[in-house]
SETOR-566241 format. One record per atom (N, C-alpha, C): residue number from 1; residue in three letters; z, x, y. Coordinates in pm, 1 decimal, decimal comma. Atoms other than C-alpha are relative to their C-alpha. Layout:
{NUM ALA {Z X Y}}
...
// end
This chain:
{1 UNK {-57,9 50,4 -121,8}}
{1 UNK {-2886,4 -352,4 -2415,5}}
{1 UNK {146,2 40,8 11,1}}
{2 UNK {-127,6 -15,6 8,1}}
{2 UNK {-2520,7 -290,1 -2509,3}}
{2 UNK {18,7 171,4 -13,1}}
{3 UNK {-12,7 -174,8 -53,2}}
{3 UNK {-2569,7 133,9 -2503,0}}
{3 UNK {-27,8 -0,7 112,8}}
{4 UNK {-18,1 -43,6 -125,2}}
{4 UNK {-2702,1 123,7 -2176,2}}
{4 UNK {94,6 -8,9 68,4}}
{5 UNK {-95,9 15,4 -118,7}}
{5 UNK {-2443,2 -38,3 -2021,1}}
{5 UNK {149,2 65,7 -36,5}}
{6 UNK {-124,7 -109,7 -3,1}}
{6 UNK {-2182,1 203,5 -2233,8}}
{6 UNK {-29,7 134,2 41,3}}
{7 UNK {-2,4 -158,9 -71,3}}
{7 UNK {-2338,5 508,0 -2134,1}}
{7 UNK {-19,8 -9,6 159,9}}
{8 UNK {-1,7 14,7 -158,5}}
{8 UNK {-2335,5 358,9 -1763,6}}
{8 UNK {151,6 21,0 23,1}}
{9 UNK {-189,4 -3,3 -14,4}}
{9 UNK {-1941,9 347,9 -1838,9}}
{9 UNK {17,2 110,3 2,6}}
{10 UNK {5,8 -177,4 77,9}}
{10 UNK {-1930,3 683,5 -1969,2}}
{10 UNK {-34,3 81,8 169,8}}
{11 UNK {58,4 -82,0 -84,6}}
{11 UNK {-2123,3 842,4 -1683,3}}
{11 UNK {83,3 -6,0 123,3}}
{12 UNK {-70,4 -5,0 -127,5}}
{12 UNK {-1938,6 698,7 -1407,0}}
{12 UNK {166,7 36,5 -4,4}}
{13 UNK {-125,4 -55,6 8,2}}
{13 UNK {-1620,4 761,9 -1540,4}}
{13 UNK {34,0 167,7 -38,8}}
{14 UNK {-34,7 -103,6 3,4}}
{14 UNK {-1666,2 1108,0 -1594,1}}
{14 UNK {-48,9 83,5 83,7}}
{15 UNK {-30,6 -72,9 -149,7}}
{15 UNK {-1731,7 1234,9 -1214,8}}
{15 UNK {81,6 84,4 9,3}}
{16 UNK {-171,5 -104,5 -19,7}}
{16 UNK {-1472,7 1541,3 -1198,7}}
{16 UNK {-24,2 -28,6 166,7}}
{17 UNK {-43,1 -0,7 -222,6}}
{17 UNK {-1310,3 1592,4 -812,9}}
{17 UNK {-2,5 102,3 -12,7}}
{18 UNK {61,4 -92,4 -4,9}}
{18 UNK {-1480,7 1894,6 -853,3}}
{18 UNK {-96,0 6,7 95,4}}
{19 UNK {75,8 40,4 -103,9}}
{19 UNK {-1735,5 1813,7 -635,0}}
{19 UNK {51,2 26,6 113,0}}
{20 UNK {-74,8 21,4 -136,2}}
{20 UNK {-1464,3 1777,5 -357,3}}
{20 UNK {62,1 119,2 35,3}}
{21 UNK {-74,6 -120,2 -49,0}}
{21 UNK {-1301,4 2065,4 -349,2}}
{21 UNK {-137,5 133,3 50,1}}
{22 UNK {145,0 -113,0 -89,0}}
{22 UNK {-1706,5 2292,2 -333,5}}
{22 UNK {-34,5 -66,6 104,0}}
{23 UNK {-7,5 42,5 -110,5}}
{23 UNK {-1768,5 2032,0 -86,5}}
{23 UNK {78,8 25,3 146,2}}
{24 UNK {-165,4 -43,8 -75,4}}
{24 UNK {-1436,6 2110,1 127,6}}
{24 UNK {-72,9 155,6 7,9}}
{25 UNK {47,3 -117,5 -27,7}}
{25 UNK {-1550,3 2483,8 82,4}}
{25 UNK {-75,5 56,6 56,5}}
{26 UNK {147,5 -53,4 -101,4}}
{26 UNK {-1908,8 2492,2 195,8}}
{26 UNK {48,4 -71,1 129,6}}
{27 UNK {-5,7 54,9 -185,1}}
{27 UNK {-1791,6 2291,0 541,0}}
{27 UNK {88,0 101,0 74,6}}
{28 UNK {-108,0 -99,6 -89,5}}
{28 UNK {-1511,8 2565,2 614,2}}
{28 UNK {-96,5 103,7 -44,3}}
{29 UNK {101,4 -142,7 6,6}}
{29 UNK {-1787,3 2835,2 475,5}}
{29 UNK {-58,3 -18,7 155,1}}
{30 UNK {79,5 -35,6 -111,4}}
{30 UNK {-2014,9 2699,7 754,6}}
{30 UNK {40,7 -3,9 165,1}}
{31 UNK {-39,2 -18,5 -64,4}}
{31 UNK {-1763,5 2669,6 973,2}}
{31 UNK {36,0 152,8 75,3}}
{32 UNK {-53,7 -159,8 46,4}}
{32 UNK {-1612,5 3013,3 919,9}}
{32 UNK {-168,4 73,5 103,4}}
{33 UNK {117,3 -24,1 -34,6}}
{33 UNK {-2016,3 3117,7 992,0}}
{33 UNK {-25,6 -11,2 137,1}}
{34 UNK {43,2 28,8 -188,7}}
{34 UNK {-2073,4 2936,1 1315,8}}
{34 UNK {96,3 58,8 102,6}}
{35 UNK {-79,9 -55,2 -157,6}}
{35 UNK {-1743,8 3090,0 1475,5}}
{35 UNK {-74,6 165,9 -34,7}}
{36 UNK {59,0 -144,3 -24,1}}
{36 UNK {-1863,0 3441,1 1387,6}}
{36 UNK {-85,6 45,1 24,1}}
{37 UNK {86,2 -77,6 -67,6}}
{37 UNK {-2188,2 3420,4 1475,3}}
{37 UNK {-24,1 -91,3 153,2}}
{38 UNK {35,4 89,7 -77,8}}
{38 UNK {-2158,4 3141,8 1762,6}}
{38 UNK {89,1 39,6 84,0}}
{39 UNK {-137,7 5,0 -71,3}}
{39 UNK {-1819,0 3088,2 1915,8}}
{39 UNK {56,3 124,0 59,7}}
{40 UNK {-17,0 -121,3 -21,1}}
{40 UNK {-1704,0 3425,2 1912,0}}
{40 UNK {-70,0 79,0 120,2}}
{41 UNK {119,1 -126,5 -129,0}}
{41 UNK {-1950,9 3630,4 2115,1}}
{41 UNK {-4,6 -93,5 140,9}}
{42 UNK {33,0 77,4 -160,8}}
{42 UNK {-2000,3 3335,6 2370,4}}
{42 UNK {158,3 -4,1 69,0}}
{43 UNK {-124,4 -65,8 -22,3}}
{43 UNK {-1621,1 3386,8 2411,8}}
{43 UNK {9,8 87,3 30,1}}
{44 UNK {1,0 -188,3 -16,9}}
{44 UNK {-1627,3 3782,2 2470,2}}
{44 UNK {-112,4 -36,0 75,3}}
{45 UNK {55,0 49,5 -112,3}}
{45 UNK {-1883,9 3686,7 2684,4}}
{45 UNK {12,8 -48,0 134,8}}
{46 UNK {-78,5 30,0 -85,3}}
{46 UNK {-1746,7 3489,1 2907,9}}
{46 UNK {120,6 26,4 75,3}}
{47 UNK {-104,1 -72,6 -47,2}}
{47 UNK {-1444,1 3661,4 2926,2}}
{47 UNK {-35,9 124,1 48,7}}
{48 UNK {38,9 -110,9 -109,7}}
{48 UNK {-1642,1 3962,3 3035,3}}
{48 UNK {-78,0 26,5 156,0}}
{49 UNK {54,0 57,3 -163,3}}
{49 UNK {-1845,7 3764,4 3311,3}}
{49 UNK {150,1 -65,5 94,7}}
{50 UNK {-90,0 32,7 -76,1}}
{50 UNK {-1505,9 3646,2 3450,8}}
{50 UNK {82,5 153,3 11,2}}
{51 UNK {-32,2 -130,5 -34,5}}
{51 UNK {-1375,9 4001,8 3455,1}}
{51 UNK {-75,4 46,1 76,1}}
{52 UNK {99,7 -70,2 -69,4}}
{52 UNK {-1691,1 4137,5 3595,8}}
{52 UNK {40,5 -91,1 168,6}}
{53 UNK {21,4 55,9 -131,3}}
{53 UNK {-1676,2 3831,2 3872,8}}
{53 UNK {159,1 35,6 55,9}}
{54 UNK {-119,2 -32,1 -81,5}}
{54 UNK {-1280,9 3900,4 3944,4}}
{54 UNK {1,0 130,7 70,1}}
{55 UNK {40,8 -157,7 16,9}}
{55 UNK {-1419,1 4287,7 3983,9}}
{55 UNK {-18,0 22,4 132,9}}
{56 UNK {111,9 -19,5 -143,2}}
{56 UNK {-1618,6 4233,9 4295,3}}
{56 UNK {94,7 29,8 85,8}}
{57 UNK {-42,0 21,3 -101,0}}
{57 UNK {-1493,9 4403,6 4580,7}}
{57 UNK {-81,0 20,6 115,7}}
{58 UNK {101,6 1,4 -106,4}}
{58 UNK {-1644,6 4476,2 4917,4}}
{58 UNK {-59,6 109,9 -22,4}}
{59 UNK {93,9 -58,1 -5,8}}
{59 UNK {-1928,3 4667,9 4934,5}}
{59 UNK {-122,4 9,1 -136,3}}
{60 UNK {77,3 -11,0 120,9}}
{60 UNK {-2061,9 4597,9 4608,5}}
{60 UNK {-120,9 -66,7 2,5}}
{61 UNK {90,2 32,0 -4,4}}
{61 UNK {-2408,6 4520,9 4561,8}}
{61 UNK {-38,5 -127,1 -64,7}}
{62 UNK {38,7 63,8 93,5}}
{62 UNK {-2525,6 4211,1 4400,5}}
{62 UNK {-97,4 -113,2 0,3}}
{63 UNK {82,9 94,1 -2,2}}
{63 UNK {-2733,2 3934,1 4302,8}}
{63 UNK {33,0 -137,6 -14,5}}
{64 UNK {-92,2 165,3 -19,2}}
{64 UNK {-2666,8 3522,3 4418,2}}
{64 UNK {-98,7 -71,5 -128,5}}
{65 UNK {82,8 107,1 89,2}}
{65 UNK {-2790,1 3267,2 4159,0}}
{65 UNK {-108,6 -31,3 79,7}}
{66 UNK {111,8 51,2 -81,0}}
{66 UNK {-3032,1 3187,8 4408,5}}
{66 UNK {-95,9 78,4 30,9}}
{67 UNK {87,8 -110,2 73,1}}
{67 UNK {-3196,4 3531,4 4338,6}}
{67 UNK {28,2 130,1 147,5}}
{68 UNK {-20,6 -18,7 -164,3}}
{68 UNK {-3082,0 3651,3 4720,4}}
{68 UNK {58,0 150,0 -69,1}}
{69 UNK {-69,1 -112,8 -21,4}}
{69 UNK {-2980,0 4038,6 4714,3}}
{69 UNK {80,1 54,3 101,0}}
{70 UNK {-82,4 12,1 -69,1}}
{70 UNK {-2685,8 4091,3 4859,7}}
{70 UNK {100,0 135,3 16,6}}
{71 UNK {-159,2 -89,5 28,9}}
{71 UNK {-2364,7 4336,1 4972,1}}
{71 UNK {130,8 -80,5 71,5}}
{72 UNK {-159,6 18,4 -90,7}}
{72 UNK {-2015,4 4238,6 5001,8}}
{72 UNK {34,9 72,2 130,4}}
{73 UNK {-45,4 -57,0 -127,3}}
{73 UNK {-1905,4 4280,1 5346,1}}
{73 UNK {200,8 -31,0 -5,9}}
{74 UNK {-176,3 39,4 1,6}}
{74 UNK {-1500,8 4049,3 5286,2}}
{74 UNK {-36,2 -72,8 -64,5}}
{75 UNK {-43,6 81,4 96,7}}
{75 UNK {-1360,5 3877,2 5068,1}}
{75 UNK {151,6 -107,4 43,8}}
{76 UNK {-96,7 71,8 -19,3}}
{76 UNK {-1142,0 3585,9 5106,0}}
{76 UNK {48,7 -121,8 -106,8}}
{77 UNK {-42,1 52,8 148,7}}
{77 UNK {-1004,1 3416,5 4766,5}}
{77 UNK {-116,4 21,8 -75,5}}
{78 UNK {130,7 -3,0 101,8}}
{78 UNK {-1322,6 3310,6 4590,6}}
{78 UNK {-73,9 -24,1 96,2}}
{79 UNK {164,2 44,5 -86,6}}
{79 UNK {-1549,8 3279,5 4895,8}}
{79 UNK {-33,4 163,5 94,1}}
{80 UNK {37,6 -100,4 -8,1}}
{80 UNK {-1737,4 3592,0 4943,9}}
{80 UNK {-94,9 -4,4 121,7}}
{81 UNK {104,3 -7,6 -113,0}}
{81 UNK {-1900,1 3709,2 5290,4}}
{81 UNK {-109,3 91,6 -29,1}}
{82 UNK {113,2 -124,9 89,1}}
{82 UNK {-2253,0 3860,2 5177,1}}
{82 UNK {-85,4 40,7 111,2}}
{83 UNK {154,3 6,6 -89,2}}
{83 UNK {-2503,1 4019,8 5404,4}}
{83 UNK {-110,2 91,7 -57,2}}
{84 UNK {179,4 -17,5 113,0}}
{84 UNK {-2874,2 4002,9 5284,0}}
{84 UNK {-40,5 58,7 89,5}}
{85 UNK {62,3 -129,9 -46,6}}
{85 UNK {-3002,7 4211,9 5555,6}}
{85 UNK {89,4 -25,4 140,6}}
{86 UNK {-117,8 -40,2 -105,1}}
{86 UNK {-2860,1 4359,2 5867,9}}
{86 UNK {13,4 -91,5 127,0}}
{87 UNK {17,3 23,1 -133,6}}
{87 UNK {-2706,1 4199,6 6085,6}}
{87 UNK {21,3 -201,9 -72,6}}
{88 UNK {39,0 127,7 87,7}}
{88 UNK {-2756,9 3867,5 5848,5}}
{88 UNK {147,2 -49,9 -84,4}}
{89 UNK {-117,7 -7,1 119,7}}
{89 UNK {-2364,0 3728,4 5659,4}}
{89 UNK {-60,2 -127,3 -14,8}}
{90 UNK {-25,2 170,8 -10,6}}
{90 UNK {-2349,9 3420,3 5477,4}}
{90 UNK {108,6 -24,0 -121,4}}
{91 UNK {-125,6 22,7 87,6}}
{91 UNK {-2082,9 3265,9 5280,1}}
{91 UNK {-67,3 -6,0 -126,7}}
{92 UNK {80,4 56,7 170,4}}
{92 UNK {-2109,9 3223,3 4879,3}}
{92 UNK {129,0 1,4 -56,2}}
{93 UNK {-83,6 -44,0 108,9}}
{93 UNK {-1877,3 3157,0 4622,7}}
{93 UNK {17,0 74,0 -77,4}}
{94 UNK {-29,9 -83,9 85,9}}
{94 UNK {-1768,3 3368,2 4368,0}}
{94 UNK {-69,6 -32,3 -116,0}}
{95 UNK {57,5 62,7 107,4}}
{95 UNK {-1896,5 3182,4 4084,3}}
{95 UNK {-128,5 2,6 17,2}}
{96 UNK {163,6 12,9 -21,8}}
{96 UNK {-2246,0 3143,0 4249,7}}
{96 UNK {-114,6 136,8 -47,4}}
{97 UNK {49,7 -153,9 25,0}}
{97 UNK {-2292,3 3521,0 4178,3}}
{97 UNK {-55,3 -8,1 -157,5}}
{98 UNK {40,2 -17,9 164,2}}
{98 UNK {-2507,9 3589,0 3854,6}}
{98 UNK {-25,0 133,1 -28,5}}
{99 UNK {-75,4 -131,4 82,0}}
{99 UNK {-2478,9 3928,2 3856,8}}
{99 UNK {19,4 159,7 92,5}}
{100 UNK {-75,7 -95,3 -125,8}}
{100 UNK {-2303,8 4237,7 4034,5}}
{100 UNK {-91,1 138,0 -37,7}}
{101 UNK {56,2 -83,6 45,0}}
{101 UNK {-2533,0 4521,7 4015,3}}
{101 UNK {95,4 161,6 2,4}}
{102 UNK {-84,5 -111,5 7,7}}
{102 UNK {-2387,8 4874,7 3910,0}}
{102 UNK {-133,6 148,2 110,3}}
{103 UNK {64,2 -82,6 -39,1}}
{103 UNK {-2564,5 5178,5 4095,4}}
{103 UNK {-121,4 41,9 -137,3}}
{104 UNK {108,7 -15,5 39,3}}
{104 UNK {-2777,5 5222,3 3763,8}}
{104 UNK {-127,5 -123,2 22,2}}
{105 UNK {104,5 135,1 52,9}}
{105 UNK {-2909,3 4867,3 3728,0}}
{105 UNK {-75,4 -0,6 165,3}}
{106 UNK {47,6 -35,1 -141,8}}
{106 UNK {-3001,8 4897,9 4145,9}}
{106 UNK {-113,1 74,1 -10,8}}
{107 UNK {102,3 -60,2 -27,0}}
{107 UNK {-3195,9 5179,2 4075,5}}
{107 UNK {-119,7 1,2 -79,8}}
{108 UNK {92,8 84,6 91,0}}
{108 UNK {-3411,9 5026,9 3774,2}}
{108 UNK {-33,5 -93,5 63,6}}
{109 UNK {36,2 109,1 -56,7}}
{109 UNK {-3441,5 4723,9 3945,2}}
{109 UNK {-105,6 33,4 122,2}}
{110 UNK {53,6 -45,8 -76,2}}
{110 UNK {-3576,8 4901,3 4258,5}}
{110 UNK {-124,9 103,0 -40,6}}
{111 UNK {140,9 -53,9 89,9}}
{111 UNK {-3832,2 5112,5 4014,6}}
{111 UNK {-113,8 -112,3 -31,8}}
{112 UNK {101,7 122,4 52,6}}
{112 UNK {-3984,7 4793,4 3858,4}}
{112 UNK {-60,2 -27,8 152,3}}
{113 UNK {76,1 101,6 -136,5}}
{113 UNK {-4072,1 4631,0 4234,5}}
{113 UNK {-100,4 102,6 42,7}}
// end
């Protein structure tokens, strides 16, 4: 009865703060991890869809979130006059746009249909 409860002494008193410091390491490892494969790219991302959307000027072709194919006709800050067929404008925001087509992606897009 009187060893167990010295090797219960023993055991708990010799914990190193070793533990704490690989602990501390693996949370900034998986930190470290999640910005380079997470954070990062959705960053450079975003910063290239807000370039692309500051880009737009008139006549450019593109597509509304709402799937609508469109061309810039004017532009007036962020509210874009689009007309979907002739003869047809309607307003849209800038932001509403999901994506500005380039003369290749137009003519792929127009293959598939």
């Amino acid at each position: 009865m009187f060893i167990n409860d010295a090797f219960a002494q023993n055991a708990a008193s010799a914990i190193p703060n070793a533990p704490v410091l690989g602990t501390v390491l693996q949370i900034l490892l998986i930190f470290i991890v999640f910005y380079l494969l997470l954070i990062r790219p959705q960053q450079k991302k975003m910063k290239q869809r807000e370039a692309e959307l500051k880009a737009i000027k008139v006549g450019d072709k593109l597509i509304t979130a709402g799937g609508i194919y469109a061309t810039v006709r004017a532009i007036d800050g962020d509210d874009l006059t689009l007309e979907i067929s002739k003869g047809v404008e309607v307003k849209a925001h800038r932001y509403t746009i999901r994506e500005v087509l380039t003369d290749e992606k137009s003519q792929s897009k127009k293959q598939k249909s």
